[in-house]
N, CA, C and O of each residue as an XYZ file, in Angstrom:
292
protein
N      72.858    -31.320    -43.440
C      71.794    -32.286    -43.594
C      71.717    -32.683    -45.065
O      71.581    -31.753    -45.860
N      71.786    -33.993    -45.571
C      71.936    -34.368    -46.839
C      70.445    -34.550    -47.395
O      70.446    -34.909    -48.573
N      69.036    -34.371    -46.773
C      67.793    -34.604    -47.405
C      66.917    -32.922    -46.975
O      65.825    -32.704    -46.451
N      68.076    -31.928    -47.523
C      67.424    -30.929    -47.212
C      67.558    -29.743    -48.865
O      68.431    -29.881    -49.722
N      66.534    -28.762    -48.892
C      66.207    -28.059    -50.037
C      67.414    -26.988    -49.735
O      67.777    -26.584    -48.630
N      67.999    -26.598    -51.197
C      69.245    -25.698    -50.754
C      68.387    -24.266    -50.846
O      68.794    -23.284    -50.226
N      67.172    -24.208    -51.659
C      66.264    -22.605    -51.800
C      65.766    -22.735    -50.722
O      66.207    -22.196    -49.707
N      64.558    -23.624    -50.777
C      63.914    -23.593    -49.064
C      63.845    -23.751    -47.596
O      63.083    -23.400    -46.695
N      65.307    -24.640    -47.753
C      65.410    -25.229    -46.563
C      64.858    -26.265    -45.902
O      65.058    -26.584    -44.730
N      64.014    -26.881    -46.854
C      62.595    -27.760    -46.309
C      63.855    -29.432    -45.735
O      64.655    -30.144    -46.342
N      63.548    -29.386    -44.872
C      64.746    -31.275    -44.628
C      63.627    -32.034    -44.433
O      62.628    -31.969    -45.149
N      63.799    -32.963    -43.210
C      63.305    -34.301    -42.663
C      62.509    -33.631    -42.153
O      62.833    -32.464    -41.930
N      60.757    -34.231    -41.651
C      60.081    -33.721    -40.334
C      59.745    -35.363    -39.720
O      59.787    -36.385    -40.405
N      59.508    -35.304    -38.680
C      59.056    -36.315    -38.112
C      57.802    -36.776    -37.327
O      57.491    -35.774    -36.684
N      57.248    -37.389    -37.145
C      55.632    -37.298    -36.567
C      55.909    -39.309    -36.185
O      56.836    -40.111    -36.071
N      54.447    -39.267    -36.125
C      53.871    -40.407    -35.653
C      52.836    -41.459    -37.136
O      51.978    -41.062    -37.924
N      53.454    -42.821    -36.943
C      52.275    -43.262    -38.323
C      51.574    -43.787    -36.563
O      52.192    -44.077    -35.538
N      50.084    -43.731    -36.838
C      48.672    -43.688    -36.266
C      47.712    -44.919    -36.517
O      46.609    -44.583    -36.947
N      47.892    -46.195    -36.347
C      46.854    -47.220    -36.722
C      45.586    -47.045    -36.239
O      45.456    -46.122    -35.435
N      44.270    -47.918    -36.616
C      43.390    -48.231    -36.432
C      42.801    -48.387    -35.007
O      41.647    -48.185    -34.632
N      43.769    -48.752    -34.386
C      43.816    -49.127    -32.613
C      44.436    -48.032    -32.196
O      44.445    -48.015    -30.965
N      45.027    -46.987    -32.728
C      46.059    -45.139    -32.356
C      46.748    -45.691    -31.511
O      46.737    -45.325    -30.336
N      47.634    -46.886    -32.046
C      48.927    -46.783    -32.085
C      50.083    -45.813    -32.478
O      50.075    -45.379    -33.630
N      51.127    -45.417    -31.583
C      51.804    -44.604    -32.265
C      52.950    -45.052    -32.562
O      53.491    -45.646    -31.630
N      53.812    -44.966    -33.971
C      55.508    -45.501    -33.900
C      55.698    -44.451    -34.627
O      54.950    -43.917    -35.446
N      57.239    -44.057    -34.120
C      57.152    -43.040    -35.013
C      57.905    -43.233    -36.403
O      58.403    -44.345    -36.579
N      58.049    -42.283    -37.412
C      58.151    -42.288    -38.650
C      58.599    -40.599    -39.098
O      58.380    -39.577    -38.449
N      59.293    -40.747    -40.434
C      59.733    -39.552    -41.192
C      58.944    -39.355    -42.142
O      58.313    -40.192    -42.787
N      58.967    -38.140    -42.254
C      58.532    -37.317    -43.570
C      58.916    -37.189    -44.308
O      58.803    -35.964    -44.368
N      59.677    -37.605    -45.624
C      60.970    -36.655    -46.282
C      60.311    -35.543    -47.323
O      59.225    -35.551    -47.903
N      61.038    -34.903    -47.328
C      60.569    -33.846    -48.215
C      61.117    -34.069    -49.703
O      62.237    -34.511    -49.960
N      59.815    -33.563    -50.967
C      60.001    -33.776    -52.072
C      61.175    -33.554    -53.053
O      60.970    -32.955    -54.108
N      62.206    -33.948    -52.782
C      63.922    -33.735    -53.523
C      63.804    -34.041    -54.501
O      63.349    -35.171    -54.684
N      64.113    -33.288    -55.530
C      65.264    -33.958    -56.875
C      66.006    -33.105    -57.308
O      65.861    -31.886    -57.403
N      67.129    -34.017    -57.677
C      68.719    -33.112    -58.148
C      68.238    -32.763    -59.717
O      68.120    -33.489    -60.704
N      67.991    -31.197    -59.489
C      68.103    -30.554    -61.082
C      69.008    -29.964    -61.264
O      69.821    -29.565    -60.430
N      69.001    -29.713    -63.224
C      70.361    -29.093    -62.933
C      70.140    -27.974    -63.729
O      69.264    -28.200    -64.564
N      70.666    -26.705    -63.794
C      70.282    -25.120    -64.342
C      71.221    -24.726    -64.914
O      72.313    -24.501    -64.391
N      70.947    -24.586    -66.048
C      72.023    -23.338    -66.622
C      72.702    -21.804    -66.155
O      72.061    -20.757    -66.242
N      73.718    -21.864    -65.790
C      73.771    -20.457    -65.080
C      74.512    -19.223    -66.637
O      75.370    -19.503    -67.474
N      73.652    -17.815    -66.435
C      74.807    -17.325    -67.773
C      75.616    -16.628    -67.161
O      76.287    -16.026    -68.000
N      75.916    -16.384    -66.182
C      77.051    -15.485    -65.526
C      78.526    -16.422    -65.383
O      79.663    -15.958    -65.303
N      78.202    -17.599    -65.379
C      79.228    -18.812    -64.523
C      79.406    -19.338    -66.376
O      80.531    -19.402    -66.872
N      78.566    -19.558    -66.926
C      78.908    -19.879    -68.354
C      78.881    -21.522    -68.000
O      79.872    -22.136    -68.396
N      77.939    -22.231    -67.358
C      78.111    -23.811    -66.878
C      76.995    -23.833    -66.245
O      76.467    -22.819    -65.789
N      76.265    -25.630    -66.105
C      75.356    -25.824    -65.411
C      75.791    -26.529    -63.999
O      76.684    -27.324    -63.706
N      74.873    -25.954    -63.341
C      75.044    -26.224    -61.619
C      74.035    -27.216    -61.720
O      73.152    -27.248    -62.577
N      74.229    -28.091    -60.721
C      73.355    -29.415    -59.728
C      72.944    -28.813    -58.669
O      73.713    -28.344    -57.830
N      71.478    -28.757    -58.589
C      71.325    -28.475    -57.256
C      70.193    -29.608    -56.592
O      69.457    -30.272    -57.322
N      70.178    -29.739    -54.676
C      69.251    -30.497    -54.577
C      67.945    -29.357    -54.133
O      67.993    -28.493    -53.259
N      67.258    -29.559    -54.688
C      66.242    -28.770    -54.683
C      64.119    -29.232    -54.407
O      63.488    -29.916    -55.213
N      63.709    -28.816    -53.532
C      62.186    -29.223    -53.490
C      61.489    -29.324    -54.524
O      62.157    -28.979    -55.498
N      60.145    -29.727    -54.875
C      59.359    -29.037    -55.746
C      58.572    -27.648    -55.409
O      57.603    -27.312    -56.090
N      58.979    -26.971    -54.468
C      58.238    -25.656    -54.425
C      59.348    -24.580    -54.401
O      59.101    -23.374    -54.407
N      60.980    -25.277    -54.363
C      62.385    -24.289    -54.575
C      62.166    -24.977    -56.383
O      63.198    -24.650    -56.968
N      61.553    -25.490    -57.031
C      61.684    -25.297    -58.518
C      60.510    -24.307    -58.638
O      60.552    -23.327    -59.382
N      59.702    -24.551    -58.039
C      58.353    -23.115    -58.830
C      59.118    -21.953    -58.361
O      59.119    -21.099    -59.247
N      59.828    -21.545    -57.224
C      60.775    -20.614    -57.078
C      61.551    -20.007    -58.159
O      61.354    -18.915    -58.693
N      62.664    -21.061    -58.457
C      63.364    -20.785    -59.960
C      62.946    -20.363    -60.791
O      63.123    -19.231    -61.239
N      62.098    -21.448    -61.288
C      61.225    -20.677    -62.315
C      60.369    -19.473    -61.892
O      59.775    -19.011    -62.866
N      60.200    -19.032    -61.120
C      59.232    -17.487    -60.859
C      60.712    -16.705    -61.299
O      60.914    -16.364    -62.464
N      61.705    -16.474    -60.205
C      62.435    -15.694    -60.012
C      63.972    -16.019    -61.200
O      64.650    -15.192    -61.810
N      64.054    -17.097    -61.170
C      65.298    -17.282    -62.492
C      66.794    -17.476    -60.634
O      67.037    -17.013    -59.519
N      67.284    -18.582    -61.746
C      68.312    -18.908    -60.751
C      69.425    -18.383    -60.222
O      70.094    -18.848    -59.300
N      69.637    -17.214    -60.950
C      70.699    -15.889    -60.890
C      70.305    -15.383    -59.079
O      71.068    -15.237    -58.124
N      69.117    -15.259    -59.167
C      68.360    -14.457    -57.894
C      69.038    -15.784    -56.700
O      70.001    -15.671    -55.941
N      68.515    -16.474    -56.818
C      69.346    -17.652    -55.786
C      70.837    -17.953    -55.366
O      71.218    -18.587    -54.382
N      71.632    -17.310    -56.405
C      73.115    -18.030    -56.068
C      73.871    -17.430    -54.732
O      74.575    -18.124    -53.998
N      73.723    -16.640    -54.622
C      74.306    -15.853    -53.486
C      74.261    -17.062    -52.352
O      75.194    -17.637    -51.790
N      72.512    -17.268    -52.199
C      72.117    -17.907    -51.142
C      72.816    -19.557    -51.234
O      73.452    -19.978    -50.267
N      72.658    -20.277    -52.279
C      73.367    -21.286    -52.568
C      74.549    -21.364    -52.246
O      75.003    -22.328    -51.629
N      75.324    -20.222    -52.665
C      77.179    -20.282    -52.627
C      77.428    -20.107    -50.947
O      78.376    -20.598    -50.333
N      76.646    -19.518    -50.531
C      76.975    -19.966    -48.672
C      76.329    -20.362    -47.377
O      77.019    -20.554    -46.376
């Protein structure tokens, strides 16, 4: 899935937009993405990752070392 968090997993959700008259059509959610990029010191290079805004408060809690495992597969 190309609109999904590589820490959280968070992708697409889908629901209903709801008018005035509760009409229903449906519609996506996307979840909050942006490609950051981290210094790694083990790899000696910075990685791209696509990542949420709640897989960056992640990083930053835990440091991106703790993540790679999960990233690399």
């Amino acid at each position: 899935m190309a609109n999904q968090c590589v820490i959280t997993g968070k992708g697409t959700a889908t629901g209903h937009h709801v008018s005035h008259a509760n009409n229903k059509v449906k519609r996506k959610f996307k979840s909050n993405l942006h490609k950051k990029r981290y210094w790694v010191e083990s790899l000696k290079r910075f990685v791209t990752i696509k990542v949420s805004s709640k897989g960056i408060r992640m990083i930053d809690k835990n440091g991106i070392e703790h993540y790679l495992d999960k990233i690399a597969s």
